[in-house]
C-alpha positions as a LaTeX table, in Angstrom:
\begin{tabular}{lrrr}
\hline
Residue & $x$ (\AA) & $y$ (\AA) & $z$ (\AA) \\
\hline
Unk1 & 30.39 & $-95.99$ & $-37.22$ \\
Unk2 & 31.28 & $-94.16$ & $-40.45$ \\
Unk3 & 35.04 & $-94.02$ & $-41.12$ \\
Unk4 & 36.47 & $-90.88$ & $-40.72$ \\
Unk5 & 39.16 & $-89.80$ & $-43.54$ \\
Unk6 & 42.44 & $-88.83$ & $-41.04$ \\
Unk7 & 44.46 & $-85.48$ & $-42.42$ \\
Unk8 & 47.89 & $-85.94$ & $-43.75$ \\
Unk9 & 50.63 & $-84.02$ & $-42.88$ \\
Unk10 & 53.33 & $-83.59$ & $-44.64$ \\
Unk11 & 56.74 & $-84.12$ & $-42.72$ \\
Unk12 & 58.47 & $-80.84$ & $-41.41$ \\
Unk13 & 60.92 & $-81.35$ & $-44.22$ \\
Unk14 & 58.76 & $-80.88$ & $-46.48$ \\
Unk15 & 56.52 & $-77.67$ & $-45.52$ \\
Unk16 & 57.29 & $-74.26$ & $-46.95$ \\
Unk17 & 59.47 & $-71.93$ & $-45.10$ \\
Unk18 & 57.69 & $-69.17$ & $-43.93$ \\
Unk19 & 61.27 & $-66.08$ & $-43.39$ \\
Unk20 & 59.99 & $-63.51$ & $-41.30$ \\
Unk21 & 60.26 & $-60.31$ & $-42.97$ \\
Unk22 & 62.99 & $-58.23$ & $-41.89$ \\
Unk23 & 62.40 & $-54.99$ & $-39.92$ \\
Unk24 & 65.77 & $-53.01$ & $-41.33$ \\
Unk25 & 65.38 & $-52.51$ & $-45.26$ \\
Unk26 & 68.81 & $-53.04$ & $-45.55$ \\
Unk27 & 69.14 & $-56.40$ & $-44.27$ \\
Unk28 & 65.96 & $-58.36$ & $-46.26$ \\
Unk29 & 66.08 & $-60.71$ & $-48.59$ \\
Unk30 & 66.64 & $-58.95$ & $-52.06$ \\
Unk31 & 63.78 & $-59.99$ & $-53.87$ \\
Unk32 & 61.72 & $-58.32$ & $-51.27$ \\
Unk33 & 62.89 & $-55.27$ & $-52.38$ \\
Unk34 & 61.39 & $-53.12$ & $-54.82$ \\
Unk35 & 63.42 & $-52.40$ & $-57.81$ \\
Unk36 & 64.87 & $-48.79$ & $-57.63$ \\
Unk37 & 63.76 & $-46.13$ & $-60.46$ \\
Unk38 & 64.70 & $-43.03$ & $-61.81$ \\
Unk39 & 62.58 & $-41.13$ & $-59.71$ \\
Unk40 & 64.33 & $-42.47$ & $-56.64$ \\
Unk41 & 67.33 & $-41.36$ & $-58.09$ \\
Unk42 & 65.78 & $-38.32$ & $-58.69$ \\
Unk43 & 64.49 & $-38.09$ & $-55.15$ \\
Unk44 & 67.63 & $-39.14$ & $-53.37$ \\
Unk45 & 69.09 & $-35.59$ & $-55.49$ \\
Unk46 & 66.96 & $-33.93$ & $-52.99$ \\
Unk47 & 65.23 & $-31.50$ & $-55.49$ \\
Unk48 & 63.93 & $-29.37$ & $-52.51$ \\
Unk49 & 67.37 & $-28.15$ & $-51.49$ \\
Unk50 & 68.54 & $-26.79$ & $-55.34$ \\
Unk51 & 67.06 & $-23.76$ & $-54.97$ \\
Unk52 & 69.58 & $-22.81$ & $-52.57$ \\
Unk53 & 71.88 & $-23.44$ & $-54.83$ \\
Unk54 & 70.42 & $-21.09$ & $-57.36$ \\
Unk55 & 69.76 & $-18.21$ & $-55.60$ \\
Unk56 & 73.27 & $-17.19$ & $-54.54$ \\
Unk57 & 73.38 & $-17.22$ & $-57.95$ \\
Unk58 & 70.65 & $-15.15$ & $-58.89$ \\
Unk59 & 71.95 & $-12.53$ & $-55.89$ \\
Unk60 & 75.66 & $-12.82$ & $-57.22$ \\
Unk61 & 74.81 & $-12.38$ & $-60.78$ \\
Unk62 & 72.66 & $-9.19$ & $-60.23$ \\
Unk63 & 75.10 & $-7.70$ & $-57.53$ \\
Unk64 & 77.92 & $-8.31$ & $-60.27$ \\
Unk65 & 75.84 & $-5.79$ & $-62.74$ \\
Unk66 & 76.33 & $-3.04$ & $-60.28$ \\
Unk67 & 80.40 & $-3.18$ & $-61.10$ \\
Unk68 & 80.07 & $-4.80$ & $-64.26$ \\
Unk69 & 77.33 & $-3.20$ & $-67.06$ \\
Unk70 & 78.07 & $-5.99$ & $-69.05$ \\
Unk71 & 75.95 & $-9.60$ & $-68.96$ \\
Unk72 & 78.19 & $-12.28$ & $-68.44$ \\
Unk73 & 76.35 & $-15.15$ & $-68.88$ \\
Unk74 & 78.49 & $-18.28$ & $-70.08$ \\
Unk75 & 80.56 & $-17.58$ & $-66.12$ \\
Unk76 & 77.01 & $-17.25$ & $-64.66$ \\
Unk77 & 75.86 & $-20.57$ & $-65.92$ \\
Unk78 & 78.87 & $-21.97$ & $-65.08$ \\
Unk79 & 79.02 & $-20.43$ & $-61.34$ \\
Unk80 & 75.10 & $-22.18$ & $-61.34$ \\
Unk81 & 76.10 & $-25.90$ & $-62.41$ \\
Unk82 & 79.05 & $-24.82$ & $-59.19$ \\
Unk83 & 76.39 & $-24.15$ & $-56.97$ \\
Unk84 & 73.50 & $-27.12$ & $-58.63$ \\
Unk85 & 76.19 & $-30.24$ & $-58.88$ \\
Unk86 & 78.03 & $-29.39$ & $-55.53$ \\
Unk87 & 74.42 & $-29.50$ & $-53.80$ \\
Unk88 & 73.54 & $-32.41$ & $-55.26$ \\
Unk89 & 77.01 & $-34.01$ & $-54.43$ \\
Unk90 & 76.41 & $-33.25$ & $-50.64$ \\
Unk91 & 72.87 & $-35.23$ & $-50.57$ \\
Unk92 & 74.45 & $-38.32$ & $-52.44$ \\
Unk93 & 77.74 & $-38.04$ & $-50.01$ \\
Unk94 & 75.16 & $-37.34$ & $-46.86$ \\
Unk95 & 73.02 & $-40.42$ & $-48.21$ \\
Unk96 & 75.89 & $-42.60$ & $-48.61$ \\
Unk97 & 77.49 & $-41.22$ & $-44.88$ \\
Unk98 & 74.10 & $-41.57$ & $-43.00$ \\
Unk99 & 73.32 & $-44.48$ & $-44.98$ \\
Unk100 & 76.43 & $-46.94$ & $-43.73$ \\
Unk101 & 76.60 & $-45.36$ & $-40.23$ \\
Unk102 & 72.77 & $-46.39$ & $-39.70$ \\
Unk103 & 71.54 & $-42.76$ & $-38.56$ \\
Unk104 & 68.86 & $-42.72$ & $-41.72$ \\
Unk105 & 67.49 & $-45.82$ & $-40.16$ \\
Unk106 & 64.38 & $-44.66$ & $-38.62$ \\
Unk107 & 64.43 & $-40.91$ & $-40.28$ \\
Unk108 & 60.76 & $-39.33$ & $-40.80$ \\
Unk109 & 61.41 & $-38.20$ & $-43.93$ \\
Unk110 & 62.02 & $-39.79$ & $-47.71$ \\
Unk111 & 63.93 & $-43.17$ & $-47.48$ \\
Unk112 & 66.89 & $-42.82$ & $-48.71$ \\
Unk113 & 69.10 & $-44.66$ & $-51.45$ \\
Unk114 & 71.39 & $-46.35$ & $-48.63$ \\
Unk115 & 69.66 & $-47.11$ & $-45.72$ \\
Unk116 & 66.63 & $-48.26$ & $-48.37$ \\
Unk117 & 69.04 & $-51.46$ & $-49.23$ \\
Unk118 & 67.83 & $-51.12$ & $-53.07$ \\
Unk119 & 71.20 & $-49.40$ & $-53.96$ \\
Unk120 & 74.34 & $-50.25$ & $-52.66$ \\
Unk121 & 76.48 & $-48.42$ & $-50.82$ \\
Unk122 & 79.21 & $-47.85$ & $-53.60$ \\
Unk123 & 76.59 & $-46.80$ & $-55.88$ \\
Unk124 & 75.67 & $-43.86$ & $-54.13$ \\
Unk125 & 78.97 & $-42.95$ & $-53.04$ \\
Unk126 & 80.43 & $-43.32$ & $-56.78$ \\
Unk127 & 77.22 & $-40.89$ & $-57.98$ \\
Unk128 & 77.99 & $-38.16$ & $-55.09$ \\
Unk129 & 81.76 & $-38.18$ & $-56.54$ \\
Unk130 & 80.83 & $-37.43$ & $-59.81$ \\
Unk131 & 78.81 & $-34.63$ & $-59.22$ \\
Unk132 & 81.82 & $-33.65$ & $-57.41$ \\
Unk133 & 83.76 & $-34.21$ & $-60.31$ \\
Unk134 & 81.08 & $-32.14$ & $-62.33$ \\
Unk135 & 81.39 & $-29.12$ & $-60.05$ \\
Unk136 & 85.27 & $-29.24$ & $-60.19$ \\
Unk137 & 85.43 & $-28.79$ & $-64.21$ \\
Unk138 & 82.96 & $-26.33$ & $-64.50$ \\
Unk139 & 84.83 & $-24.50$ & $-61.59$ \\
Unk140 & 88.10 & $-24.91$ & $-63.77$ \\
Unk141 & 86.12 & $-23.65$ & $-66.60$ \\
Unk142 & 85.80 & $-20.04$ & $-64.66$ \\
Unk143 & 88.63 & $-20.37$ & $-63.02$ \\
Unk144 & 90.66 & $-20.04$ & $-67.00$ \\
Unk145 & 88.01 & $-17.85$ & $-68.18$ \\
Unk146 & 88.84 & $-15.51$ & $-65.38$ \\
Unk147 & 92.43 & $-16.35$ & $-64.82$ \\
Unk148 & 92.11 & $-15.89$ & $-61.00$ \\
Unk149 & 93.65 & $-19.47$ & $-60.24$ \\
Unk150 & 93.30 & $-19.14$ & $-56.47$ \\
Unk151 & 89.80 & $-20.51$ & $-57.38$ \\
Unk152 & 91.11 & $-23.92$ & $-57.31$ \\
Unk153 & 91.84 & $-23.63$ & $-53.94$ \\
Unk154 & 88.98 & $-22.48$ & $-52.94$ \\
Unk155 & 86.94 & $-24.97$ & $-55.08$ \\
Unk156 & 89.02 & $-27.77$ & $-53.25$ \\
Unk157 & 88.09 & $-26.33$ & $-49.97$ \\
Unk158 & 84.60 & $-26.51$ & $-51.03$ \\
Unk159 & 84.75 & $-29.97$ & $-52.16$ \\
Unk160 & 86.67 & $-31.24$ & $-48.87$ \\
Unk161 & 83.83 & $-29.51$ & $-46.47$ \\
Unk162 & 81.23 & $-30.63$ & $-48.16$ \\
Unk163 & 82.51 & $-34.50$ & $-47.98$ \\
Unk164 & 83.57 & $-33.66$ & $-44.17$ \\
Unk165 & 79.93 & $-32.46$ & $-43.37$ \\
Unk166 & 78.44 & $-35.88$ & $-42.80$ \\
Unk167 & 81.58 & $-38.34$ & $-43.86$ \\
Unk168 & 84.81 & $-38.87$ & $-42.29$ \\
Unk169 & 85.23 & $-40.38$ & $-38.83$ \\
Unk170 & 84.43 & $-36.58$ & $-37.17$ \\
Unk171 & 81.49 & $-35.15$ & $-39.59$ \\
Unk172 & 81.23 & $-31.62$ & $-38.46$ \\
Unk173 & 77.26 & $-31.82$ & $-39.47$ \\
Unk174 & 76.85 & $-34.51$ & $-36.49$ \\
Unk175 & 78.49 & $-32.14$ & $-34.07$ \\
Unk176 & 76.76 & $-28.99$ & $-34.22$ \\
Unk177 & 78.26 & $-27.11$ & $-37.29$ \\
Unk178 & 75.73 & $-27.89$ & $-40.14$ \\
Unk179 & 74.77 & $-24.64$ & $-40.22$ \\
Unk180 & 78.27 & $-22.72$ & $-40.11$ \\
Unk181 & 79.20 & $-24.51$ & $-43.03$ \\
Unk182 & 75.82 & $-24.41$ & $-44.94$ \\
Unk183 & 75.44 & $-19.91$ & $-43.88$ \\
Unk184 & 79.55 & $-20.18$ & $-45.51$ \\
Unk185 & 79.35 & $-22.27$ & $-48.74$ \\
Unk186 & 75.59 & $-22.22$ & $-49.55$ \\
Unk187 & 75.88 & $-18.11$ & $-48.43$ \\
Unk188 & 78.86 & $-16.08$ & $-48.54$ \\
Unk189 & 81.17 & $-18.19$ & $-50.61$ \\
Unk190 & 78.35 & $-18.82$ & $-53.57$ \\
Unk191 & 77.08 & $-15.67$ & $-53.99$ \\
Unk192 & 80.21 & $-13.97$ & $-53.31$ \\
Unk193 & 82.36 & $-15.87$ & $-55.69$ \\
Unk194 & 79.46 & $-15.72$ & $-58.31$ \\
Unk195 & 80.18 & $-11.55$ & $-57.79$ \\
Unk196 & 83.67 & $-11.77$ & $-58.59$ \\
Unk197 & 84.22 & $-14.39$ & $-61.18$ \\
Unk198 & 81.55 & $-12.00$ & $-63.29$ \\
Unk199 & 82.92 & $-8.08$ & $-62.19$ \\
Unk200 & 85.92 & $-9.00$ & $-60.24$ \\
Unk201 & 84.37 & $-6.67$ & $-57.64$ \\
Unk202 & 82.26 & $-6.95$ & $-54.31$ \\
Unk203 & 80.19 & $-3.98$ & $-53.51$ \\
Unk204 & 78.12 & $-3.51$ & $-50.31$ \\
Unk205 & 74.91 & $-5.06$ & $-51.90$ \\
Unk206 & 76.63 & $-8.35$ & $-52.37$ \\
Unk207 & 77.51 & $-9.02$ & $-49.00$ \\
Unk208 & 74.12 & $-8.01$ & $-47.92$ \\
Unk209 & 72.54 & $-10.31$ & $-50.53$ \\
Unk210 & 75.25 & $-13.25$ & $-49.36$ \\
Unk211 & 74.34 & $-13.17$ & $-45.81$ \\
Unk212 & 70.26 & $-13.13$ & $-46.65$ \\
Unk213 & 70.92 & $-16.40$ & $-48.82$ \\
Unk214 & 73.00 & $-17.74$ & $-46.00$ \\
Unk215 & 70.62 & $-17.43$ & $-43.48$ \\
Unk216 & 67.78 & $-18.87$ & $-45.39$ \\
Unk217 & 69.61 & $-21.97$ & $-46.16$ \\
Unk218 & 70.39 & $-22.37$ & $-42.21$ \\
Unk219 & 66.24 & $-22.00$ & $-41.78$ \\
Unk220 & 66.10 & $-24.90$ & $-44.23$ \\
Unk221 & 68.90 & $-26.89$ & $-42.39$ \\
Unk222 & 66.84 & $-25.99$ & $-39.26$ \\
Unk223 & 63.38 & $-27.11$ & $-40.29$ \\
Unk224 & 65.17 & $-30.64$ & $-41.76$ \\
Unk225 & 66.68 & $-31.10$ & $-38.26$ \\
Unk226 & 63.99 & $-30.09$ & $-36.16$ \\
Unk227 & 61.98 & $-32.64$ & $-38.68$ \\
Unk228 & 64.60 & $-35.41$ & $-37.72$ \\
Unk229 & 65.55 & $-34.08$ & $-33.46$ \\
Unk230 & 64.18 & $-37.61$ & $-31.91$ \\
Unk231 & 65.97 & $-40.03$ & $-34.13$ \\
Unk232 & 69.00 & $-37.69$ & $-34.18$ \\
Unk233 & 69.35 & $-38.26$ & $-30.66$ \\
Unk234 & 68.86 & $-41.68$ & $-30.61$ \\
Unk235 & 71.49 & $-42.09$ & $-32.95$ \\
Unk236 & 73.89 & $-39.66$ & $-31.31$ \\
Unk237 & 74.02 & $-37.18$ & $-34.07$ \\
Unk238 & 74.25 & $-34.08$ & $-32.30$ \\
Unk239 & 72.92 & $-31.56$ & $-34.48$ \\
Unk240 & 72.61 & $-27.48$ & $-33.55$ \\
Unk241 & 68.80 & $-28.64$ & $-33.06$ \\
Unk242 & 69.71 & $-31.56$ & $-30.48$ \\
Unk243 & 71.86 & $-29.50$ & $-28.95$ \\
Unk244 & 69.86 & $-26.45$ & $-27.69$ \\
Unk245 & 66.49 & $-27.89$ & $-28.53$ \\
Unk246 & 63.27 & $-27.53$ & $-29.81$ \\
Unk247 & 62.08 & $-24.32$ & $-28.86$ \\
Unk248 & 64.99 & $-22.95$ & $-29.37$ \\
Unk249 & 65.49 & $-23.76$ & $-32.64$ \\
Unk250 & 62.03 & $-22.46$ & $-33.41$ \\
Unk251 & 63.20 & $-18.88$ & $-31.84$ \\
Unk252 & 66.30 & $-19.70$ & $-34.23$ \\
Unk253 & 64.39 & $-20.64$ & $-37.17$ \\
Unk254 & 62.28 & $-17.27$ & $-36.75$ \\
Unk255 & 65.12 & $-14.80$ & $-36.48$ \\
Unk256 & 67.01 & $-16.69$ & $-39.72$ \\
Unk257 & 63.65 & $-15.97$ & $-41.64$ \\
Unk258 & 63.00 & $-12.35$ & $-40.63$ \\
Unk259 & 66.42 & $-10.48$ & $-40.67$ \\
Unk260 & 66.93 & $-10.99$ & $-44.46$ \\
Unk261 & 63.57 & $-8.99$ & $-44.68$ \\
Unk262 & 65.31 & $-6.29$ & $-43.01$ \\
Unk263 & 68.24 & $-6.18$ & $-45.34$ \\
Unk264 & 65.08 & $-6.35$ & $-47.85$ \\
Unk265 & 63.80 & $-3.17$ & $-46.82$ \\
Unk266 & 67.53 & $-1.35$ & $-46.44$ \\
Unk267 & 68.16 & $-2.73$ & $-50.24$ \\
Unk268 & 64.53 & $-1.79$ & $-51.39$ \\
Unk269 & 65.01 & 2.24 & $-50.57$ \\
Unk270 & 67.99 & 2.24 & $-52.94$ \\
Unk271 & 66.82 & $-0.39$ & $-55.63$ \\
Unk272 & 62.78 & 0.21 & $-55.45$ \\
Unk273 & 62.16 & $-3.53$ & $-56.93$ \\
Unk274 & 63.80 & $-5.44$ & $-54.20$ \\
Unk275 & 59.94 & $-4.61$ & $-52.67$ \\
Unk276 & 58.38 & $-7.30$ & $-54.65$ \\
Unk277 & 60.79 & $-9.46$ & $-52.64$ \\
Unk278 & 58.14 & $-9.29$ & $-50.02$ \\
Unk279 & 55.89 & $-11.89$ & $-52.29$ \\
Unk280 & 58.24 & $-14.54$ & $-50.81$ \\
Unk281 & 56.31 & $-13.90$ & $-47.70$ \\
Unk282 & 53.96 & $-15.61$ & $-48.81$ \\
Unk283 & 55.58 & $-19.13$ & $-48.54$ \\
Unk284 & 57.74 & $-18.34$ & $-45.08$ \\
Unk285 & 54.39 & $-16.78$ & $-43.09$ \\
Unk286 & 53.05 & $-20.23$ & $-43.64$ \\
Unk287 & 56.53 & $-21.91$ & $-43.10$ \\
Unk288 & 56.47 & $-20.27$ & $-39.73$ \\
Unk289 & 53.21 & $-21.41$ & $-39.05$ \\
Unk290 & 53.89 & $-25.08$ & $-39.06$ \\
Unk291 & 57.17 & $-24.69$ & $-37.57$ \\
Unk292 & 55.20 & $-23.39$ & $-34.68$ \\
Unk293 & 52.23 & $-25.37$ & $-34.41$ \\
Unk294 & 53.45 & $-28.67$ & $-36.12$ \\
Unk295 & 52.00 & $-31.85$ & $-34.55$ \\
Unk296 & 53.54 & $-34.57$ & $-36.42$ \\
Unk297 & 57.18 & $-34.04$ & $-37.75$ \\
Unk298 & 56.59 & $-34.69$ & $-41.02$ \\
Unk299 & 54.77 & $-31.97$ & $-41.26$ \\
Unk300 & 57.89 & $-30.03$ & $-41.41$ \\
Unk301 & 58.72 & $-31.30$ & $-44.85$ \\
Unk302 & 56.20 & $-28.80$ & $-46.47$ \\
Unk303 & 58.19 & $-26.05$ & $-44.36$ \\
Unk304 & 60.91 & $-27.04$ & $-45.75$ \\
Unk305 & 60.13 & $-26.60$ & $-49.37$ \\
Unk306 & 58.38 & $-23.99$ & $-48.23$ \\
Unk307 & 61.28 & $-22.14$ & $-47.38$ \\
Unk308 & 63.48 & $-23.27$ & $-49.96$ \\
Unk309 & 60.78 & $-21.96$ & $-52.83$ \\
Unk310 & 60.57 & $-18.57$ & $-51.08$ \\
Unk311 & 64.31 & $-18.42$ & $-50.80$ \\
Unk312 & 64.66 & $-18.41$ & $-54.32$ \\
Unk313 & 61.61 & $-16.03$ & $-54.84$ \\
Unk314 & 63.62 & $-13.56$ & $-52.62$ \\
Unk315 & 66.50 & $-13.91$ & $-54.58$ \\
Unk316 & 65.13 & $-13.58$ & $-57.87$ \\
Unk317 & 63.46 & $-10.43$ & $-56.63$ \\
Unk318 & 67.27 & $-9.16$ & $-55.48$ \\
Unk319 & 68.02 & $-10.11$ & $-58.79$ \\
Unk320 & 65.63 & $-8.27$ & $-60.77$ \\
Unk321 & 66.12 & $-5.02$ & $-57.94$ \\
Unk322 & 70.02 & $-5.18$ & $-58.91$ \\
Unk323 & 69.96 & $-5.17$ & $-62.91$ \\
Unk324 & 67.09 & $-2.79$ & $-63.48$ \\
Unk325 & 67.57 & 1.18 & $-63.41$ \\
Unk326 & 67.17 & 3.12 & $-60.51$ \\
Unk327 & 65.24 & 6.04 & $-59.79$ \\
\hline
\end{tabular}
């Protein structure tokens, strides 16, 4: 009989360790991790949600001109890096609060900074704080350009709800307020202050413009939440979309989008422009559609851009309605 050669093992000791791979980003080995880049960065700024910070801007600015002849444009800029590095503050303070409490976990959209375990915690936070910080100083800037020093209060209000809306030990967002405070600060309180600091006057058209902005940013809200209403419930954050559900947020969603069109056509039979505000219909018809007939929810991540880009087209239409001469 021909010898056969026997196979050597190598002792236990000796064989490579296969580590399973972890299932929670946050918890694997580091080198396992991709390397973060700017565009994550970039990402975790949540560039889909700044044009609701520009349009009560736009609205404000052009609703100033109707008190005001005069262009003022160095408080205008200023009221927009308000508006731009508060936004971005809130998604770096949401990441971070989402991030450490675990309710980003299993989200459906973009992975985020935190719960990604590719930045740590601290990082985030510190990056949220100094667009803060950014906000605050441009905010002083108007506030001694202007010399209405009651500003700081209210800039410290802002600052203190928008940490509050996600962090804390009570977030208000995970208990059904998102959208109060995001109709208030992303609505009334932007384009309203951006009115005042400029003509130190409100008319009429202002308000109007305030409340359209305001309820397009709650559609937004509403689309992200309706995006993320199974995991939020799992998690026990108890948005205004977990709370009174899907359909009814979709009845919600609908009446947010179409009464600003109304105030459209009030504001169009004074200032005749405002009626090329209707072009922004052409990103919220098909906004509406998927929020209808969505199968898969990320599928609502297209209506959400899509309603933040028509937001600001509707806005820069109110804009161009308020500074050009009527007939």
């Amino acid at each position: 009989m021909a010898n056969r050669k026997t196979k050597k093992t190598a002792p236990a000791s000796a064989r490579p360790v296969s580590r399973a791979r972890s299932g929670n980003p946050a918890k694997r080995p580091v080198e396992q991790l991709p390397p973060v880049t700017l565009g994550d960065w970039i990402g975790a700024a949540r560039p889909r949600t700044l044009p609701l910070a520009i349009a009560p801007v736009l609205v404000g600015t052009g609703a100033a001109r109707l008190g005001d002849p005069q262009f003022h444009w160095v408080i205008a800029l200023a009221c927009l890096a308000v508006a731009v590095c508060l936004q971005i503050g809130v998604n770096f303070a949401n990441d971070y609060s989402d991030g450490v409490r675990g309710t980003d976990a299993h989200r459906v959209g973009p992975a985020r900074l935190t719960a990604s375990g590719r930045v740590s915690a601290k990082s985030v936070l510190y990056t949220g704080l100094a667009f803060f910080a950014l906000a605050a100083i441009a905010g002083l800037g108007i506030t001694i350009r202007t010399q209405q020093w009651w500003l700081i209060a209210v800039g410290v209000v802002c600052i203190v709800a928008a940490w509050f809306y996600t962090g804390g030990k009570r977030p208000y967002g995970y208990n059904a307020l998102g959208e109060v405070f995001v109709f208030v600060f992303f609505g009334l309180v932007a384009t309203l202050g951006t009115t005042w600091v400029q003509s130190l006057k409100l008319p009429q058209e202002a308000w109007i413009g305030a409340v359209a902005v305001g309820l397009f940013a709650c559609a937004v809200l509403l689309a992200n939440n309706l995006r993320d209403i199974d995991q939020d419930r799992v998690v026990g954050k108890r948005t205004l979309t977990v709370v009174i559900g899907k359909r009814a947020t979709q009845v919600l969603y609908t009446l947010f989008v179409i009464l600003p069109f109304l105030a459209l056509v009030l504001l169009a039979l004074f200032y005749p422009v405002a009626w090329v505000g209707l072009l922004a219909l052409l990103a919220f018809l098909p906004a509406l559609v998927i929020v209808w007939a969505y199968r898969e929810p990320k599928e609502l991540v297209v209506a959400l851009a899509l309603t933040s880009l028509g937001t600001l087209a509707y806005a820069g239409a109110l804009f161009w309605a308020f500074i050009s001469p009527t007939v």
